[in-house]
C-alpha positions in Angstrom: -5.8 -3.7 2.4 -6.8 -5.6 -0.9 -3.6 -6.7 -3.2 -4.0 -5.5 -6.5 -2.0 -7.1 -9.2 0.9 -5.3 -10.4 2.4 -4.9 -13.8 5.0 -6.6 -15.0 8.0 -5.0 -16.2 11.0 -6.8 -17.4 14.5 -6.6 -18.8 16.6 -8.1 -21.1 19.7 -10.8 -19.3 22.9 -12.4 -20.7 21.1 -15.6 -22.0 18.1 -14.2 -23.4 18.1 -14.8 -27.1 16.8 -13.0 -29.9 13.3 -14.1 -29.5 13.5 -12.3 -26.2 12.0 -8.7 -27.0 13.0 -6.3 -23.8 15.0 -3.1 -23.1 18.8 -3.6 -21.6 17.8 -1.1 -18.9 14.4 0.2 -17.8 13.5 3.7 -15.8 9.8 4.0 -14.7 7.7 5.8 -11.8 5.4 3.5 -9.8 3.2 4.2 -7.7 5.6 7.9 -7.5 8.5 5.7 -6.9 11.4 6.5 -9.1 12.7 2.8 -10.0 15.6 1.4 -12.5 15.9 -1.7 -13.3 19.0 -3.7 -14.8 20.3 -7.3 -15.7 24.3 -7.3 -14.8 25.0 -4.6 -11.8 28.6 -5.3 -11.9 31.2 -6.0 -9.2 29.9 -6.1 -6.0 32.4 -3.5 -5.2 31.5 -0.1 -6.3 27.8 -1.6 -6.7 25.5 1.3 -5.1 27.8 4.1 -6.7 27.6 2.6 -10.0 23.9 2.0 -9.9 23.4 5.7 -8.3 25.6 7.0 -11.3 23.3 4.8 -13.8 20.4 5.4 -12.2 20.5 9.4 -10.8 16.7 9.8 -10.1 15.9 6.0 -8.8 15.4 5.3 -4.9 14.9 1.7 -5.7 17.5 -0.1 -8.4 16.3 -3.9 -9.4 18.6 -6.2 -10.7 19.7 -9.9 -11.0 22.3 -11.8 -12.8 23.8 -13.0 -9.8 21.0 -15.0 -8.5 22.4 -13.9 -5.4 19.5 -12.1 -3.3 20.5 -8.8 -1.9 18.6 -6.2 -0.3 20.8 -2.8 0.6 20.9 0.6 1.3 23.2 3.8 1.7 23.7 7.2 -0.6 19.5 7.6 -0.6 19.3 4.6 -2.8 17.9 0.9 -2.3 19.3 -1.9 -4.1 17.6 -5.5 -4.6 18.2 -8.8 -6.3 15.2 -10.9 -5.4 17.9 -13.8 -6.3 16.3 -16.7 -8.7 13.7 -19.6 -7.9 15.5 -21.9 -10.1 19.5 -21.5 -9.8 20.4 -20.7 -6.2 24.0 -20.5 -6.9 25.3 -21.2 -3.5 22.4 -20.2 -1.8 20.3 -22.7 0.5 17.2 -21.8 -1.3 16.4 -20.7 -4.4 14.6 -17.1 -3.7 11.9 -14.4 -5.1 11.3 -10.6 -4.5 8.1 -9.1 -3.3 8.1 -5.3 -3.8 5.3 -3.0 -2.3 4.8 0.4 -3.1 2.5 3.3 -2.0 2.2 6.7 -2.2 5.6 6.8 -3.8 7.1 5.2 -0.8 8.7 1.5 -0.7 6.7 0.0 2.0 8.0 -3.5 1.7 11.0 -5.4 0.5 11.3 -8.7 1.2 13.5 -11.8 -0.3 11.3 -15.2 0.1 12.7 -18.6 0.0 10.8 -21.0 -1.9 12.5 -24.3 -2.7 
């Protein structure tokens, strides 16, 4: 299978300034997946019923602000924080996300260490 670059989609975080130009929250279908993405998900506790309440339609919520990677599951919705390659927060390695998608089905998530 050849890789085909994605597009990028972003959000705005906490320490973006002005000069940053980028919605607080995002919906979007990729590939027929149904995804949201947000900065700040909130307490841990509560996390995927928040984000299903936020995000009704999503099977797949993206987020960050922790820098803490997380990949979970439950109530027909996948959460992810692909953590951060610069601030590890605790973490032995700072971390990245690789997402794949096809045929409106999430094929692949996967947290990668790289430092």
């Amino acid at each position: 299978m050849a890789l085909r670059p994605a597009p990028v989609h972003v959000v705005k975080g906490n320490n973006d300034g002005p000069d940053v130009e980028a919605p607080q929250t995002l919906e979007l279908t990729l590939e027929g997946l149904r995804i949201g993405m947000i900065h700040d998900s909130g307490p841990a506790k509560g996390r995927l019923a928040r984000l299903r309440r936020r995000f009704p339609e999503a099977a797949l919520v993206v987020f960050g602000h922790s820098h803490i990677p997380l990949d979970e599951s439950g109530d027909g919705l996948r959460i992810f924080n692909p953590g951060s390659p610069t601030d590890r927060r605790r973490r032995p390695h700072g971390t990245l996300g690789l997402l794949t998608v096809e045929n409106g089905v999430l094929t692949r998530a996967e947290i990668v260490p790289v430092t």
